[in-house]
N, C-alpha and C positions, 0 to 999 in steps of 0.2 A: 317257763320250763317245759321242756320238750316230753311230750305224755311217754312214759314207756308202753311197748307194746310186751305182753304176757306167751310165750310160746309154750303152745298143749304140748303135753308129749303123748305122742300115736305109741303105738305096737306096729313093727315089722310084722311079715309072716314068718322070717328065715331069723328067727333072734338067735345072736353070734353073743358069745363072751369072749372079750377085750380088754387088753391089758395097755394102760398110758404108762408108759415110764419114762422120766423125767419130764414129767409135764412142767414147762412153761407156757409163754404166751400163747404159742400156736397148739401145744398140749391141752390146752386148757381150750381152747377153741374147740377142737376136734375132738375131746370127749366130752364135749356139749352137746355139738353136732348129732355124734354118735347113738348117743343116752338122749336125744329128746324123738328118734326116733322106733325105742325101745329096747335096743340093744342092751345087754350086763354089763357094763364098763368098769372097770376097776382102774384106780390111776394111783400111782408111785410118784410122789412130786416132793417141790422144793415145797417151804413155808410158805410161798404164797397163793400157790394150791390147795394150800389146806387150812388155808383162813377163807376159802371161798365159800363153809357153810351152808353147803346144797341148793345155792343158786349162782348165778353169774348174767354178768348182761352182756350182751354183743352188740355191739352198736345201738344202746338202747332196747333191744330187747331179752325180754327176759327167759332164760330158760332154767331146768333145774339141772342139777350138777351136782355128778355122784361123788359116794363116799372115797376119803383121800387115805391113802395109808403112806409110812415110812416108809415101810418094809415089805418083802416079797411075802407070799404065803404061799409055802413048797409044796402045798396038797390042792393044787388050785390046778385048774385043767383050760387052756386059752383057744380058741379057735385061731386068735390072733393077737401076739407083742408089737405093739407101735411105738418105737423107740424115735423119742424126742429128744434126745443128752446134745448137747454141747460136743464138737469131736472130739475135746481131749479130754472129755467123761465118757465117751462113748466103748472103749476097749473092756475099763473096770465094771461099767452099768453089764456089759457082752456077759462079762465074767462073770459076777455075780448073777444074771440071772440062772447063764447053764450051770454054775456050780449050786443053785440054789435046790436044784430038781423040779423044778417050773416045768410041766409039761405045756405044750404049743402046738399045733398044725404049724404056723405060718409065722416070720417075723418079716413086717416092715420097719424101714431104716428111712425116718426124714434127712435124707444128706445134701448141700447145696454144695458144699466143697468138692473138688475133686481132686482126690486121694487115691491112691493105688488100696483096693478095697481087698485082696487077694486073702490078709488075713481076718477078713469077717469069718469068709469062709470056712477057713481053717479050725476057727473057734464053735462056729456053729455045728460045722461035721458033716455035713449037705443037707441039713434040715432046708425047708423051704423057704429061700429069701426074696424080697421084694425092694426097691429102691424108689424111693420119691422124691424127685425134685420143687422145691414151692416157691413162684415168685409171685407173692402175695405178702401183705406186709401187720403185724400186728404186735401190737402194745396191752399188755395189763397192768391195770391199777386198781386197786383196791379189788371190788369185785365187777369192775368192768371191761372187757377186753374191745379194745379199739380197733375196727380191724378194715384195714384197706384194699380193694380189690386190686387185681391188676393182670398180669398172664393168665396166673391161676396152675392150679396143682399139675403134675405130670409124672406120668408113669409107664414103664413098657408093656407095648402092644404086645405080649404074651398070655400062654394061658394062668399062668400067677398074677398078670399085671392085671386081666380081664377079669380074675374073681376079685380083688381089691381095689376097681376101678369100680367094679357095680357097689361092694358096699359102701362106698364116700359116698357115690353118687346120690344115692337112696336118701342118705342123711343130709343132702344139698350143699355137697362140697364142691369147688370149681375145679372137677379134674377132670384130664384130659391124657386120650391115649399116642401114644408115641411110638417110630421105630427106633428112635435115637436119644434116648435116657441120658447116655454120659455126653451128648452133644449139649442137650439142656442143663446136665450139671456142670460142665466147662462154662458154659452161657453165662450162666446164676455166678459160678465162682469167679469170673472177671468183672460183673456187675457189682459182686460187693465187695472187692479190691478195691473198685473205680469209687465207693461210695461210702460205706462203714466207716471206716479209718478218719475222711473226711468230714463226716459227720461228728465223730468222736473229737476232733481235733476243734472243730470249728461251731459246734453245738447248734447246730441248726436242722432243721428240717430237708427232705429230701428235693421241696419246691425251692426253699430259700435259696440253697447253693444250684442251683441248676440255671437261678435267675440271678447269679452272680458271675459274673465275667471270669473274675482272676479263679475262681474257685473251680468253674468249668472248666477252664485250661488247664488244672494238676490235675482235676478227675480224667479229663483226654490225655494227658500226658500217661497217668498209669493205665488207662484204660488198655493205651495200643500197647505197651508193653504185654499189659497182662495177654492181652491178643496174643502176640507175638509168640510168648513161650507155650500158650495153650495149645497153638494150631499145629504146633509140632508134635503134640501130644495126642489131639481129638481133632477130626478132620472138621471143619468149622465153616460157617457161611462167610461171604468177605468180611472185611474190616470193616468198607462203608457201612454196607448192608448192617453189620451188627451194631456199630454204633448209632446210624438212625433209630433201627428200634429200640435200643438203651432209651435214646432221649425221648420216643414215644412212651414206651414201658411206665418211665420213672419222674420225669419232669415237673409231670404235677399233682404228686404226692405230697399230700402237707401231712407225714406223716414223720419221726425220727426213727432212723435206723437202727439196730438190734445193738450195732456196738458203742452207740451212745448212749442208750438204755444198760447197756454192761456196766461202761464208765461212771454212768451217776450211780449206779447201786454200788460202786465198788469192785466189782466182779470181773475174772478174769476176763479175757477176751479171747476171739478166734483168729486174730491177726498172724498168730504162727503159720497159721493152714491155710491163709488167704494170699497176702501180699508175702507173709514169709514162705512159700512156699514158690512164688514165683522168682525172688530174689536167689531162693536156692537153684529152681532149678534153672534160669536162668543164666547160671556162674555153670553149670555144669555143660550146658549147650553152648555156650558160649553168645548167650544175647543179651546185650546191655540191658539194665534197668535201673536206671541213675534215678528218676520218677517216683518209682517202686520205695529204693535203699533211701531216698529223699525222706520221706513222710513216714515212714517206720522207725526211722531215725527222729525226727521230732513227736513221736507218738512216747517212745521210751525216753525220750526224756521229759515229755509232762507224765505219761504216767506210767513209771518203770515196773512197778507191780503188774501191772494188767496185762502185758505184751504174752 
């Protein structure tokens, strides 16, 4: 058996209080991260956040892992909210925290979708927001989180992206700054159209289907669609160009993707905001997506609930 390694937790000099809300997989990483390098972290998560019992492993090692709560605490003051929800929890998570009276400096938003974000805004009221994109891939179970490297975190070259790119950093997160945020969330949201769905369907690994013929032909087949409708939307690098780096990116990942991790739990999915989202707007621009309507169509009918 593989020794685990034990991670001290140091003291910052700049200790920040920090808010996880809806920690999952990547939640649960990132207020690890956070908290083993002294930071207050406080995290709002599902159940299995809060059967993690103040520790957690990442790849074997060990770190400790703060205390979990249900519920917001309205007298509670955040330098910083790192919203981790699901996008179609993400509106009501919005709501409930500004209706909670949660004071904040600052909210970051993990989004890989790309969504017309115009009513974040709206709901925030120009509080300060931040956007992060992550192609990076991870799993928990029990109290271990599995976690794959790969592009790594990304965030805008601003002075908001700059104070939130030093604090990941500090805590040895793989982030990286950018002029073009919604270029890499367009990126990210044809990547896991081209891939989630597939996965979910097919119950394999990100290596397995990549080292499958027929299965690599549907994921290119949605892939250049998803292109297609994006590039109309966010001015994009070729098609070549992007599918190469897809197949560098992700090929040899032996890792399962998020929506097949949904699927076994039972739990809805994000397939609305991903491939359904291309399909829509797709019919609106008027660019086929027979690929897309293809695999969405046999997704609800293995599993009609989830879609």
């Amino acid at each position: 058996m593989q020794q685990q390694k034990a991670h001290s937790r140091d003291k910052v000099v700049d200790k920040k209080r920090i808010l996880i809300y809806g920690a999952g997989s990547l939640g649960c990483y990132l207020a690890a991260k956070l908290y083993s390098v002294g930071h207050e972290v406080d995290v709002v998560g599902r159940q299995k956040a809060s059967s993690l019992n103040g520790t957690v492993y990442i790849n074997d090692e060990k770190y400790a892992f703060p205390d979990v709560s249900s519920e917001l605490n309205p007298n509670k003051y955040y330098n910083y909210i790192i919203m981790t929800s699901k996008y179609y929890d993400l509106k009501m998570n919005l709501e409930k925290i500004i209706e909670s009276g949660v004071r904040f400096d600052t909210l970051v938003m993990i989004q890989n979708t790309y969504i017309d974000n115009i009513w974040y805004y709206n709901l925030i009221k120009n509080r300060p927001m931040v956007i992060i994109s992550v192609i990076e891939g991870f799993n928990l179970a029990g109290d271990h989180i599995t976690f794959r490297p790969a592009a790594g975190w990304f965030v805008e070259d601003d002075i908001l992206g700059k104070d939130v790119y030093n604090l990941f950093k500090v805590a040895g997160v793989n982030i990286n700054l950018t002029d073009e945020i919604n270029v890499k969330r367009a990126e990210k949201s044809i990547a896991n159209c081209s891939i989630n769905i597939f996965a979910a369907l097919y119950g394999k690994t990100l290596k397995e289907m990549f080292s499958n013929k027929e299965i690599l032909s549907q994921m290119q087949g949605v892939f250049e669609e998803s292109y297609d409708v994006m590039s109309e939307l966010v001015s994009l690098r070729s098609k070549k160009v992007l599918w190469r780096n897809f197949l560098v990116t992700y090929k040899d990942l032996e890792h399962y993707a998020t929506t097949y991790q949904d699927v076994t739990r039972k739990k809805k999915t994000e397939l609305v905001f991903l491939n359904g989202f291309i399909i829509e707007m797709g019919r609106k621009m008027g660019i086929p997506t027979p690929n897309n309507s293809k695999v969405v169509a046999e997704f609800i009918e293995k599993y009609p609930e989830l879609y």
